[in-house]
N, CA, C and O atoms as CSV, one atom per row, in Angstrom:
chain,resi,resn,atom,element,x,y,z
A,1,UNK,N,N,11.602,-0.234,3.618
A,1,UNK,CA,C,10.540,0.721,3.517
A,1,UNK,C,C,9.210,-0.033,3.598
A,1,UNK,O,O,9.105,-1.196,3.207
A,2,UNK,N,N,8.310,0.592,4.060
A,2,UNK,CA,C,6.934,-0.011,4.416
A,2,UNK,C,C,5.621,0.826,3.677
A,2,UNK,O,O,5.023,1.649,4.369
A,3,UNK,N,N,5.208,0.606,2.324
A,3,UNK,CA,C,4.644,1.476,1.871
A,3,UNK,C,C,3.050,1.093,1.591
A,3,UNK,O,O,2.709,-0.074,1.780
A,4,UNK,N,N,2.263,1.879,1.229
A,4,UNK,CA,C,0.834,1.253,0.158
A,4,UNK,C,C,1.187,0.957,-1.217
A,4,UNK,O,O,0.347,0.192,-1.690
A,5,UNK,N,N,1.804,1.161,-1.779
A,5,UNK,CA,C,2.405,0.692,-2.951
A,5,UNK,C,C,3.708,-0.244,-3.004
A,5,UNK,O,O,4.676,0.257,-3.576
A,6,UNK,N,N,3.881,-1.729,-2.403
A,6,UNK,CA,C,4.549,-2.185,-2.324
A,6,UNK,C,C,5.642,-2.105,-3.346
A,6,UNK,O,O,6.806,-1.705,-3.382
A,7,UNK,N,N,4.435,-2.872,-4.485
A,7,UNK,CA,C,5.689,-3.814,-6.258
A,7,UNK,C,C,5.481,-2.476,-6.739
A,7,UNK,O,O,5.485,-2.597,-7.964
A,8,UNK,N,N,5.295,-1.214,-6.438
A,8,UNK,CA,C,5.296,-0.376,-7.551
A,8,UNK,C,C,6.985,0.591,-7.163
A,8,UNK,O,O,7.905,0.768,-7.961
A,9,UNK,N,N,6.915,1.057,-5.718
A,9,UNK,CA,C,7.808,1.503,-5.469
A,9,UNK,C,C,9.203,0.498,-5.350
A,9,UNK,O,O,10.346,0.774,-5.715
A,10,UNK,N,N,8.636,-0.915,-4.632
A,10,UNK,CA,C,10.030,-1.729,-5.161
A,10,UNK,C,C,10.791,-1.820,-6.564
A,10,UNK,O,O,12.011,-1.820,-6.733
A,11,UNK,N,N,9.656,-1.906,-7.655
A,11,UNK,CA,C,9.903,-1.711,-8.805
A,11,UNK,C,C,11.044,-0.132,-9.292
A,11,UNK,O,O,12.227,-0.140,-9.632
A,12,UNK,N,N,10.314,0.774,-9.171
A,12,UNK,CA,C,10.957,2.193,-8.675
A,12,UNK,C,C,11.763,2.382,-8.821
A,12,UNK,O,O,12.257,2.639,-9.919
A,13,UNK,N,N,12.599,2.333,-7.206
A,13,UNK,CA,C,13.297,2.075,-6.370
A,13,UNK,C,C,14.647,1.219,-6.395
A,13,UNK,O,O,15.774,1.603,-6.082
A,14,UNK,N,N,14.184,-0.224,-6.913
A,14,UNK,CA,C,15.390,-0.694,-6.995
A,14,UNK,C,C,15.059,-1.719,-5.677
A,14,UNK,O,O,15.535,-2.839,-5.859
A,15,UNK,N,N,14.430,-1.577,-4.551
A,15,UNK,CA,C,14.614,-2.374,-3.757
A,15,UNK,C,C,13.907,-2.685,-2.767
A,15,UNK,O,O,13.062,-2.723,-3.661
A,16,UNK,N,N,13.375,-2.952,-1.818
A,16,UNK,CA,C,12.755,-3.959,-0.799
A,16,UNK,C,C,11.848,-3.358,-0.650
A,16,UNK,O,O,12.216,-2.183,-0.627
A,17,UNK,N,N,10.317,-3.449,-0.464
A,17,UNK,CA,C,9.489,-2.741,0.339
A,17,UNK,C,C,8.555,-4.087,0.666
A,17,UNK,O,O,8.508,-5.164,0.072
A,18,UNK,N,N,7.693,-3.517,2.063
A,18,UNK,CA,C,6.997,-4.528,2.719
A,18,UNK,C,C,5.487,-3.464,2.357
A,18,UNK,O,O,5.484,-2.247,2.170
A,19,UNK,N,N,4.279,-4.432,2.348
A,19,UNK,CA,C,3.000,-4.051,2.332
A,19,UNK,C,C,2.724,-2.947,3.557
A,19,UNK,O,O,3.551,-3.138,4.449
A,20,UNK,N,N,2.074,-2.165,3.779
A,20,UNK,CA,C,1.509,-1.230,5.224
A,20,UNK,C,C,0.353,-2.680,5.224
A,20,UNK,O,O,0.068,-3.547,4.398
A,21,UNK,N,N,0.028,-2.433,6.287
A,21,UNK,CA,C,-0.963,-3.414,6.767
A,21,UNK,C,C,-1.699,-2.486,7.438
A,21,UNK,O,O,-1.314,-1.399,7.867
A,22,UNK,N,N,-3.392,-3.254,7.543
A,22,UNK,CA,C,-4.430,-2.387,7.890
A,22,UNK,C,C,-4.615,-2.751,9.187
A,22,UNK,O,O,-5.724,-3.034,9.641
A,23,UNK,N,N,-3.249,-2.767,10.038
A,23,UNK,CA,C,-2.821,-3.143,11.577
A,23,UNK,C,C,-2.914,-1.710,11.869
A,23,UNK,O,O,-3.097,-0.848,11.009
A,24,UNK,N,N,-2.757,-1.465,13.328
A,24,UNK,CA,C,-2.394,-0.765,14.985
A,24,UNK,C,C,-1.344,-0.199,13.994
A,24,UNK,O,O,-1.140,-0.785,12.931
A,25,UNK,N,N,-0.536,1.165,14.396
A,25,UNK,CA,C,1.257,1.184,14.162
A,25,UNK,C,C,1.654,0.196,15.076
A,25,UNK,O,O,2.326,-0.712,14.586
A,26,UNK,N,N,1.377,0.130,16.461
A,26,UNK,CA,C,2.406,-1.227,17.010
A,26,UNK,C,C,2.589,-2.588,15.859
A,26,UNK,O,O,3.571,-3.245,16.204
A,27,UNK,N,N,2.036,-3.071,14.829
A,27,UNK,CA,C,1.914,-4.049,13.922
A,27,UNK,C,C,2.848,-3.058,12.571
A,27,UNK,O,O,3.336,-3.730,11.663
A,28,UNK,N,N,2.978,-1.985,12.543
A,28,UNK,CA,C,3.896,-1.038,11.668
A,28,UNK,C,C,5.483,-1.309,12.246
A,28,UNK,O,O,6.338,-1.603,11.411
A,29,UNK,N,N,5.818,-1.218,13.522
A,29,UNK,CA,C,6.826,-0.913,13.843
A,29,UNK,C,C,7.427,-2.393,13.998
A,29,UNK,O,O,8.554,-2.692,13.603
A,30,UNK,N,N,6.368,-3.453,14.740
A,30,UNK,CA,C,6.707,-4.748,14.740
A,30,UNK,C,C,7.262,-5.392,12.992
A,30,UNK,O,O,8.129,-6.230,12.745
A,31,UNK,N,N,6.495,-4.723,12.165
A,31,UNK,CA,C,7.351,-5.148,10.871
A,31,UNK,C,C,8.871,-4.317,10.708
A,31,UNK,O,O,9.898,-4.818,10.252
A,32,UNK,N,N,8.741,-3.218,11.103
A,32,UNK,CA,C,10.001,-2.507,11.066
A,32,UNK,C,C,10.996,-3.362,11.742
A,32,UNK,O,O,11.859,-4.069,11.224
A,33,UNK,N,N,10.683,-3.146,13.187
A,33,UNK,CA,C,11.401,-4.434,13.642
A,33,UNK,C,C,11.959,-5.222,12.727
A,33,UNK,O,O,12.708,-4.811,11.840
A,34,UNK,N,N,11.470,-6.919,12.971
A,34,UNK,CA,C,11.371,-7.783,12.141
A,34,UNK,C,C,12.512,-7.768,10.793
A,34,UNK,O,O,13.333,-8.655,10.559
A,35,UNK,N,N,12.221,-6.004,9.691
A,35,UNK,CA,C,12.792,-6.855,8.744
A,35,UNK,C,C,13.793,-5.567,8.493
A,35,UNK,O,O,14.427,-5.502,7.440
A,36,UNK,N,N,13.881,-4.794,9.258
A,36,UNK,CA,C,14.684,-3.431,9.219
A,36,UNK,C,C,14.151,-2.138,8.402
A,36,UNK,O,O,14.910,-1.342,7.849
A,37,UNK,N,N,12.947,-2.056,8.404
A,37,UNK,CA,C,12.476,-0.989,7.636
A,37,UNK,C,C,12.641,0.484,8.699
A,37,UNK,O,O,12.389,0.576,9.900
A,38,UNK,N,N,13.205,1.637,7.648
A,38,UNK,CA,C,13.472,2.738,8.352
A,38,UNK,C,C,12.690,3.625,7.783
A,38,UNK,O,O,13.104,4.783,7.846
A,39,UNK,N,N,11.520,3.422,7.155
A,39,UNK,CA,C,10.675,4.457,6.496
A,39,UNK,C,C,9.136,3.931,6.387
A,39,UNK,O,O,8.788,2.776,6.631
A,40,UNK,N,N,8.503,4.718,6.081
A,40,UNK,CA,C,7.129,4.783,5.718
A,40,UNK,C,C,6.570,5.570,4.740
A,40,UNK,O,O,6.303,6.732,5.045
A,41,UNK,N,N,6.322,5.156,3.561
A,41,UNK,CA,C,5.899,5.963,2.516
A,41,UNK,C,C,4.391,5.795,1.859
A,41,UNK,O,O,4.137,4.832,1.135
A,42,UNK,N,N,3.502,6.717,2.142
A,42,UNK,CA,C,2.733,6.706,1.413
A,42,UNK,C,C,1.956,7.863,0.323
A,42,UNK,O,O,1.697,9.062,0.424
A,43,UNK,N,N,1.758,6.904,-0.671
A,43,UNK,CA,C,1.625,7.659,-2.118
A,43,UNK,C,C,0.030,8.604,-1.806
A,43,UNK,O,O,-0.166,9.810,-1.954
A,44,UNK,N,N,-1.059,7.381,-1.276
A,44,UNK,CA,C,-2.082,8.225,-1.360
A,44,UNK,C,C,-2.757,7.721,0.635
A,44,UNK,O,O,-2.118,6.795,1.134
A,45,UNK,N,N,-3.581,8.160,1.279
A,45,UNK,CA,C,-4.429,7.848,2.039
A,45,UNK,C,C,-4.881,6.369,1.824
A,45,UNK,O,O,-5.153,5.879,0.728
A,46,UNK,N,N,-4.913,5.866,2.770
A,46,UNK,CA,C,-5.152,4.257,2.750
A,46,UNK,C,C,-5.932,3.875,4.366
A,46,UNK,O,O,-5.203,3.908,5.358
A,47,UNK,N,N,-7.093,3.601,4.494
A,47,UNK,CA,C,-7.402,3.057,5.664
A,47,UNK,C,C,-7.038,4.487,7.041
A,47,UNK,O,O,-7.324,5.672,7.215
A,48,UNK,N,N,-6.407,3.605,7.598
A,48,UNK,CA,C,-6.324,4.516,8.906
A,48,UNK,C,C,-5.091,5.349,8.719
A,48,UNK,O,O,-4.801,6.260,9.494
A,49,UNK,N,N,-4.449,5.054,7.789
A,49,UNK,CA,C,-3.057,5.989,7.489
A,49,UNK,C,C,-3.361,6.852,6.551
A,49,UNK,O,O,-4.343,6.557,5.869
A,50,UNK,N,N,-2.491,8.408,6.169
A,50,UNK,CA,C,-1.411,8.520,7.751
A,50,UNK,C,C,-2.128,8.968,9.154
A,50,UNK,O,O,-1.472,9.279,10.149
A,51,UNK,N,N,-3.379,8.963,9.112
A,51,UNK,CA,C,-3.610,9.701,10.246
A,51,UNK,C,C,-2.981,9.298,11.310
A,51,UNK,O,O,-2.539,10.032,12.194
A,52,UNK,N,N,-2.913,8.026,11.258
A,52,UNK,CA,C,-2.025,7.177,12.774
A,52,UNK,C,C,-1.242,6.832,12.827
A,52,UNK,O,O,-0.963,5.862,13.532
A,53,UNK,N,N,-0.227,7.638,11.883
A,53,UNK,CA,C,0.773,7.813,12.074
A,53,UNK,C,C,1.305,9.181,12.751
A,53,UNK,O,O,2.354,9.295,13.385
A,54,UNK,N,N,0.323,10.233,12.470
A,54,UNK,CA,C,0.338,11.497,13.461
A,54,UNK,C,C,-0.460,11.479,14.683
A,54,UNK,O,O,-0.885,12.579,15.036
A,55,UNK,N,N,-0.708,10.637,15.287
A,55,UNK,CA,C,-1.742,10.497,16.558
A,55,UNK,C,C,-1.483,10.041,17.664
A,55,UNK,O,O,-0.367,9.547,17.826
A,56,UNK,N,N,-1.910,10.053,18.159
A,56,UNK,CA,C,-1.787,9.518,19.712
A,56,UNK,C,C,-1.189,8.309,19.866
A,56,UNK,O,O,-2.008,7.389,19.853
A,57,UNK,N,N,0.294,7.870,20.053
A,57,UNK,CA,C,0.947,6.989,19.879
A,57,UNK,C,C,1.928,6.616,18.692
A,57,UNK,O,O,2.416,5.509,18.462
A,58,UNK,N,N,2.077,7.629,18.090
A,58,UNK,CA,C,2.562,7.208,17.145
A,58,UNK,C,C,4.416,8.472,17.164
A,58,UNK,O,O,4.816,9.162,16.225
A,59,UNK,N,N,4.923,8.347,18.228
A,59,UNK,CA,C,5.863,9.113,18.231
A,59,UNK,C,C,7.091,8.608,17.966
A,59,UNK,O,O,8.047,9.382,17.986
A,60,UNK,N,N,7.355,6.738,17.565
A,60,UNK,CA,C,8.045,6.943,16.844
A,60,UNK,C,C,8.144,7.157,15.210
A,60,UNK,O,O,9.184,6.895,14.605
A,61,UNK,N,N,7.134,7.585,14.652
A,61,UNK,CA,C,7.167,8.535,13.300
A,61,UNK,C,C,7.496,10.163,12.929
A,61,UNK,O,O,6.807,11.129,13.255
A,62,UNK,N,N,8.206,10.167,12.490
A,62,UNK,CA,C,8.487,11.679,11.669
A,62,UNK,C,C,8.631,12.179,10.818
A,62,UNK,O,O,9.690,12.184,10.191
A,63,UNK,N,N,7.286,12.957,10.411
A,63,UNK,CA,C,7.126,13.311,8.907
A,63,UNK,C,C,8.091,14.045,8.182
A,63,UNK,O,O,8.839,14.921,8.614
A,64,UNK,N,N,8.021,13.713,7.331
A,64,UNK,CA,C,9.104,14.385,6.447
A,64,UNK,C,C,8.359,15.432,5.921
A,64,UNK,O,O,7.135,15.307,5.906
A,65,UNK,N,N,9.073,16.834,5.318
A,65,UNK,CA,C,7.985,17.938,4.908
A,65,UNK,C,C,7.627,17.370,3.468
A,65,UNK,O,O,8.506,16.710,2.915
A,66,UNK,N,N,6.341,17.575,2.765
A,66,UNK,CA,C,6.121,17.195,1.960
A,66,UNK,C,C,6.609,17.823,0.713
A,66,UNK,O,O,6.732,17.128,-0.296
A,67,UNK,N,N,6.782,18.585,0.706
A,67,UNK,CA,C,8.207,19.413,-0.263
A,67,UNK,C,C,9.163,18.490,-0.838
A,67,UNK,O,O,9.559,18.466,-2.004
A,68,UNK,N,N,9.523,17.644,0.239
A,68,UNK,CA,C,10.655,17.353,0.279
A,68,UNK,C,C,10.686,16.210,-0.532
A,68,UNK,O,O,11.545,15.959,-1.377
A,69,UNK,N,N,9.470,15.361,-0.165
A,69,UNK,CA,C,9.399,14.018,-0.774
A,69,UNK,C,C,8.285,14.241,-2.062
A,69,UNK,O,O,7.630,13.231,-2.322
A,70,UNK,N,N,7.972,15.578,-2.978
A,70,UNK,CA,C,7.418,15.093,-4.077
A,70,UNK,C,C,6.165,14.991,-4.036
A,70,UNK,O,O,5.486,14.647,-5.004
A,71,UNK,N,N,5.606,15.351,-2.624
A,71,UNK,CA,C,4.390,15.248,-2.033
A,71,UNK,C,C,3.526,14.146,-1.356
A,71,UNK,O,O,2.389,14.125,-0.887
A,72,UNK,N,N,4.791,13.001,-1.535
A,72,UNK,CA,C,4.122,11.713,-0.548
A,72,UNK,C,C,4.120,11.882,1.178
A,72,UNK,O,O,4.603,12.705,1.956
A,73,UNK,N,N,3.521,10.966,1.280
A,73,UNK,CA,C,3.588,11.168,2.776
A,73,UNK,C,C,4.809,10.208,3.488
A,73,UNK,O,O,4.768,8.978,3.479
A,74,UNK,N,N,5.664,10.840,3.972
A,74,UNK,CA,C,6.765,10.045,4.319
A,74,UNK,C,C,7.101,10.159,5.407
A,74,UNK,O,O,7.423,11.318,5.670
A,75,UNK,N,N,7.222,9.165,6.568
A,75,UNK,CA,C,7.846,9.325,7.983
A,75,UNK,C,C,8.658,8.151,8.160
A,75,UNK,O,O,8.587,6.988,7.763
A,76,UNK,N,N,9.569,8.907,8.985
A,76,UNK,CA,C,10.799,7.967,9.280
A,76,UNK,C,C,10.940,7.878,10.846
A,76,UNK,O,O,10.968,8.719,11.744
A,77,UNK,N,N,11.011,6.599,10.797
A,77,UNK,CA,C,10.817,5.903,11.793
A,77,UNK,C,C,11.885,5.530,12.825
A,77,UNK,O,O,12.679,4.617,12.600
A,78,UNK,N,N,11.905,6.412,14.230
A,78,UNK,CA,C,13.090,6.226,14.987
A,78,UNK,C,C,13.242,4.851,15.500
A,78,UNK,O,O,12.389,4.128,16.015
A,79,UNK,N,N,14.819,4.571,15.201
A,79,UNK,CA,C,15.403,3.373,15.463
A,79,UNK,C,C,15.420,2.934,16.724
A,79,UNK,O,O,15.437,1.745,17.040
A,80,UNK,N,N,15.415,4.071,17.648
A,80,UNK,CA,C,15.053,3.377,19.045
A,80,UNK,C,C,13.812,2.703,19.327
A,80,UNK,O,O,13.818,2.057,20.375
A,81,UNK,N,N,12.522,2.692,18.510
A,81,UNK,CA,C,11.432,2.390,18.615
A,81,UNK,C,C,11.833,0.881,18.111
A,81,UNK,O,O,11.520,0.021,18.934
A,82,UNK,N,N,12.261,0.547,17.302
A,82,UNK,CA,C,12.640,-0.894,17.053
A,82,UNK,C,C,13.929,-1.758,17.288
A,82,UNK,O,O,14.247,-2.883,16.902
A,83,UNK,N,N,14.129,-1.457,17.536
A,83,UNK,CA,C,15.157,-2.358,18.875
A,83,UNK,C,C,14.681,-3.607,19.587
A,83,UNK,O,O,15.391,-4.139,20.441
């Protein structure tokens, strides 16, 4: 998982999360890549996210309804995009 709240949700959670970085999504997905992250979670607005994660280029993300997740912002990230 790739969140704005790294040690809080690893803590959480139980397990792995990588920093969001105040990169491109191509620098989002290149970490996905890299270390196998299949999600994106964020707690609050941070920098350029999520907007760019809904924008122009950003189709391999898919929001999750916010219902669903408790009200974070959560998109999951198709696996064909990181390959």
């Amino acid at each position: 998982m790739i969140t704005d709240r790294p040690i809080w949700l690893s803590d959480a959670l139980g397990s792995a999360t990588l920093a969001l970085p105040d990169e491109p999504v191509s620098a989002v997905l290149g970490l996905a890549r890299t270390f196998g992250a299949q999600a994106v979670v964020l707690l609050e607005g941070r920098g350029r996210y999520p907007a760019e994660l809904t924008g122009a280029g950003a189709q391999c993300f898919a929001p999750l309804a916010a219902e669903a997740t408790g009200g974070a912002a959560v998109f999951v990230i198709d696996r064909e995009c990181v390959r």
